[in-house]
N, C-alpha and C positions, 0 to 999 in steps of 0.2 A: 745554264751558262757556266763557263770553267774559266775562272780569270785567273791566269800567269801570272808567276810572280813580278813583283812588282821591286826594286832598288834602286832607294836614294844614297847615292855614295858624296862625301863629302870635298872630293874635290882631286887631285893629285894621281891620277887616275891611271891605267896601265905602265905602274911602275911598282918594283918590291915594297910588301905591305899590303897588298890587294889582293895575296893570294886568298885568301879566308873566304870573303864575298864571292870572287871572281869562281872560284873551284865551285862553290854554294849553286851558282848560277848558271855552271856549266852543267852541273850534276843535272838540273833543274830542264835542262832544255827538251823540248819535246821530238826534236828532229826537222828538218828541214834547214833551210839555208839561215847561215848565222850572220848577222849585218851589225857593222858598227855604222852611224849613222851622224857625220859632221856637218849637221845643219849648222851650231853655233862655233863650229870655229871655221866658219865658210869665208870672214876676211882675216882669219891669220892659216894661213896653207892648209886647206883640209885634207890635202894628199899626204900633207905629213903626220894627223892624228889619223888617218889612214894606216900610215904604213906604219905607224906606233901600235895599233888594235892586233895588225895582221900578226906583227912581230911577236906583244905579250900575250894573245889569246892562243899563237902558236908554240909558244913554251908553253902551255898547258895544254898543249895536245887537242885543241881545241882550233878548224879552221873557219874564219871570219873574213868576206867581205864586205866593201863597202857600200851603202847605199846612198848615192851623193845628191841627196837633197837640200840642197846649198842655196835654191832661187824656185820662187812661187813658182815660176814655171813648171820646173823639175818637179816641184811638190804635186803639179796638176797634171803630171804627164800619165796618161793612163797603162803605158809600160811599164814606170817604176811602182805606180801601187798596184800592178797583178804581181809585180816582183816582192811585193814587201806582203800580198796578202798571205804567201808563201812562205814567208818569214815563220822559224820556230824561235827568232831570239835575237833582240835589237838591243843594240849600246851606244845611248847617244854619249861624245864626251862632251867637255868644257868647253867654253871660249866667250860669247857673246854674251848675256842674260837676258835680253831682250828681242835676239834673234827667232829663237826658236818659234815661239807662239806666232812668232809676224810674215814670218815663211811656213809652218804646219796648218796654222788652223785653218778649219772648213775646206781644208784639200781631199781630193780623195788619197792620196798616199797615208796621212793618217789617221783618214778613217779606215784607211785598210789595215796599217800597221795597229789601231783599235782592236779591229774584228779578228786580228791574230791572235792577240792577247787575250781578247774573251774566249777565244779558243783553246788559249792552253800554254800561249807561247811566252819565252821570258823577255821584262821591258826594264833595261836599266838605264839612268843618267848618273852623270858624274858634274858638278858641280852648276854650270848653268842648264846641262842637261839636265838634272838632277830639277832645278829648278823652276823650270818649264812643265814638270808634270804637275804640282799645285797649281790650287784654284788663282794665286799670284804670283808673278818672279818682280823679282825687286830689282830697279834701275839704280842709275846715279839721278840723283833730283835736278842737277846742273853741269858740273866739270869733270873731268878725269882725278879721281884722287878724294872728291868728293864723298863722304860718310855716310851722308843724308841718302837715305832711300825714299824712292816713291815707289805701290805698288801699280804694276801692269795687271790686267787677264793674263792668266796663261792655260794653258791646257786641261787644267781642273779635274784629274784624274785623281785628286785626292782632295775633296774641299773642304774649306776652310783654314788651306795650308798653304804658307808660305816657306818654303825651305831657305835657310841661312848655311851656305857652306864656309869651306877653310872654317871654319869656327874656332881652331886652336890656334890659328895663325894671324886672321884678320879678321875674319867674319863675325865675333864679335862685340866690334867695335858698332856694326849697324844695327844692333838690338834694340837699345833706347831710341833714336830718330826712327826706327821700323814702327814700334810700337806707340808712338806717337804719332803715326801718321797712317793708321792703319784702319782701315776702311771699316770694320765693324768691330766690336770690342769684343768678340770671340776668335780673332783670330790667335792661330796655334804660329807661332815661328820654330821652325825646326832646325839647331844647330847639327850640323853634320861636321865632327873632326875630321880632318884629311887621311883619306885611307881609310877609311871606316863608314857604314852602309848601314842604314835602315832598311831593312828586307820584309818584305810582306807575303809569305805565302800562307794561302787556305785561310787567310783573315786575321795573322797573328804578328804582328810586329816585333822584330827582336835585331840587335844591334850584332854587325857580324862586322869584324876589325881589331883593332888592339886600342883605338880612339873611344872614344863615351858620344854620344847625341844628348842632347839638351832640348826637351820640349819647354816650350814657355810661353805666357800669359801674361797678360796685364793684371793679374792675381797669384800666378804661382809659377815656379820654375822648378821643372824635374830633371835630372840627370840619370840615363841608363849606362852602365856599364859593357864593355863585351860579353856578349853573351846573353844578356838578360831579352826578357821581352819589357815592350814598350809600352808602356798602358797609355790608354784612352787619348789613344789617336783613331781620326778616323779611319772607317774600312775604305781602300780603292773603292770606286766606282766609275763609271761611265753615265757622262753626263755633257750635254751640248756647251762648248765655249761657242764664244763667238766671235768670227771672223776681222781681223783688223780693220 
């Protein structure tokens, strides 16, 4: 089995400052059709993180359309997962954080967009996208504006991870209420600065952006720089969540 790489990008996503990852991940693609994929910002206009993807992945020479997985339905439509199993290179962006997992899991769309990735093909998220590939995505516990996280299931493409983005900006501020309310005392919270990516290929973690990532524990907090590799995160896998 040949797993594609794999980026978690921190947030602020097809705009300057992403060329780093984004160039990384286009070099990276194996060929076939390129899909940006606006499942989480399916109620703030996904036509328009759409026509954002199309526009910056097209200044890089790079063409991408959309695969508008926006409602279970769509998720279960067996035309759009022969279309995604096709897929050489998927970008989910931002918007929901609790979306994603509650429209993807146990569909066939992405068990197909799965079995592309074990094949070879590249799978990035940007900030709730990003979020959604941990074995957790972190909610609001109650209101809008509210700090407190509670964790969800999410897609568990990477476990024992929780991804914290914006991290230079706001993300974090949900560190402490994360970590206090955090379902097993090994979990990893991963800060992601905006504009800056955790990339995972052939098993080796390294921070591509001009931002730092912050792995952290209920014991220890490390910070990697640009450029460095990430130690003792885990490796992707593929492994069953489960369905909402």
């Amino acid at each position: 089995m040949i797993i594609g790489p794999l980026a978690l990008v921190g947030g602020d996503e097809l705009h300057p400052g992403n060329e780093p990852q984004d160039r990384l991940l286009v070099r990276n693609a194996p060929g076939g059709p390129a899909f940006v994929v606006t499942t989480a910002a399916a109620r703030q206009h996904p036509e328009r993180a759409a026509e954002n993807a199309r526009r910056w992945f097209g200044e890089l020479g790079f063409a991408i359309e959309e695969l508008r997985l926006t409602t279970r339905a769509r998720a279960r439509s067996s035309e759009l997962a022969v279309r995604a199993r096709a897929g050489g290179f998927f970008y989910f962006v931002g918007g929901d954080p609790g979306l994603v997992p509650t429209v993807l899991a146990g569909t066939p769309s992405w068990d197909a967009i799965v079995e592309a990735w074990r094949g070879g093909a590249v799978l990035a998220g940007s900030s709730a996208g990003a979020m959604a590939f941990g074995e957790w995505t972190l909610i609001r516990e109650r209101m809008p504006g509210d700090e407190r996280r509670r964790f969800r299931p999410a897609l568990g493409l990477v476990p024992g991870l929780a991804v914290v983005p914006h991290f230079d900006t706001f993300g974090e501020r949900w560190v402490g209420p994360a970590l206090d309310a955090a379902p097993r005392g090994d979990v990893i919270l991963l800060g992601l600065d905006e504009r800056t990516a955790a990339v995972c290929i052939d098993g080796t973690w390294r921070v591509e952006g001009a931002g730092s990532v912050s792995a952290i524990t209920r014991v220890r907090r490390d910070v990697f720089g640009s450029g460095e590799e990430i130690r003792d995160l885990p490796r992707p896998g593929v492994w069953e969540a489960d369905p909402p």
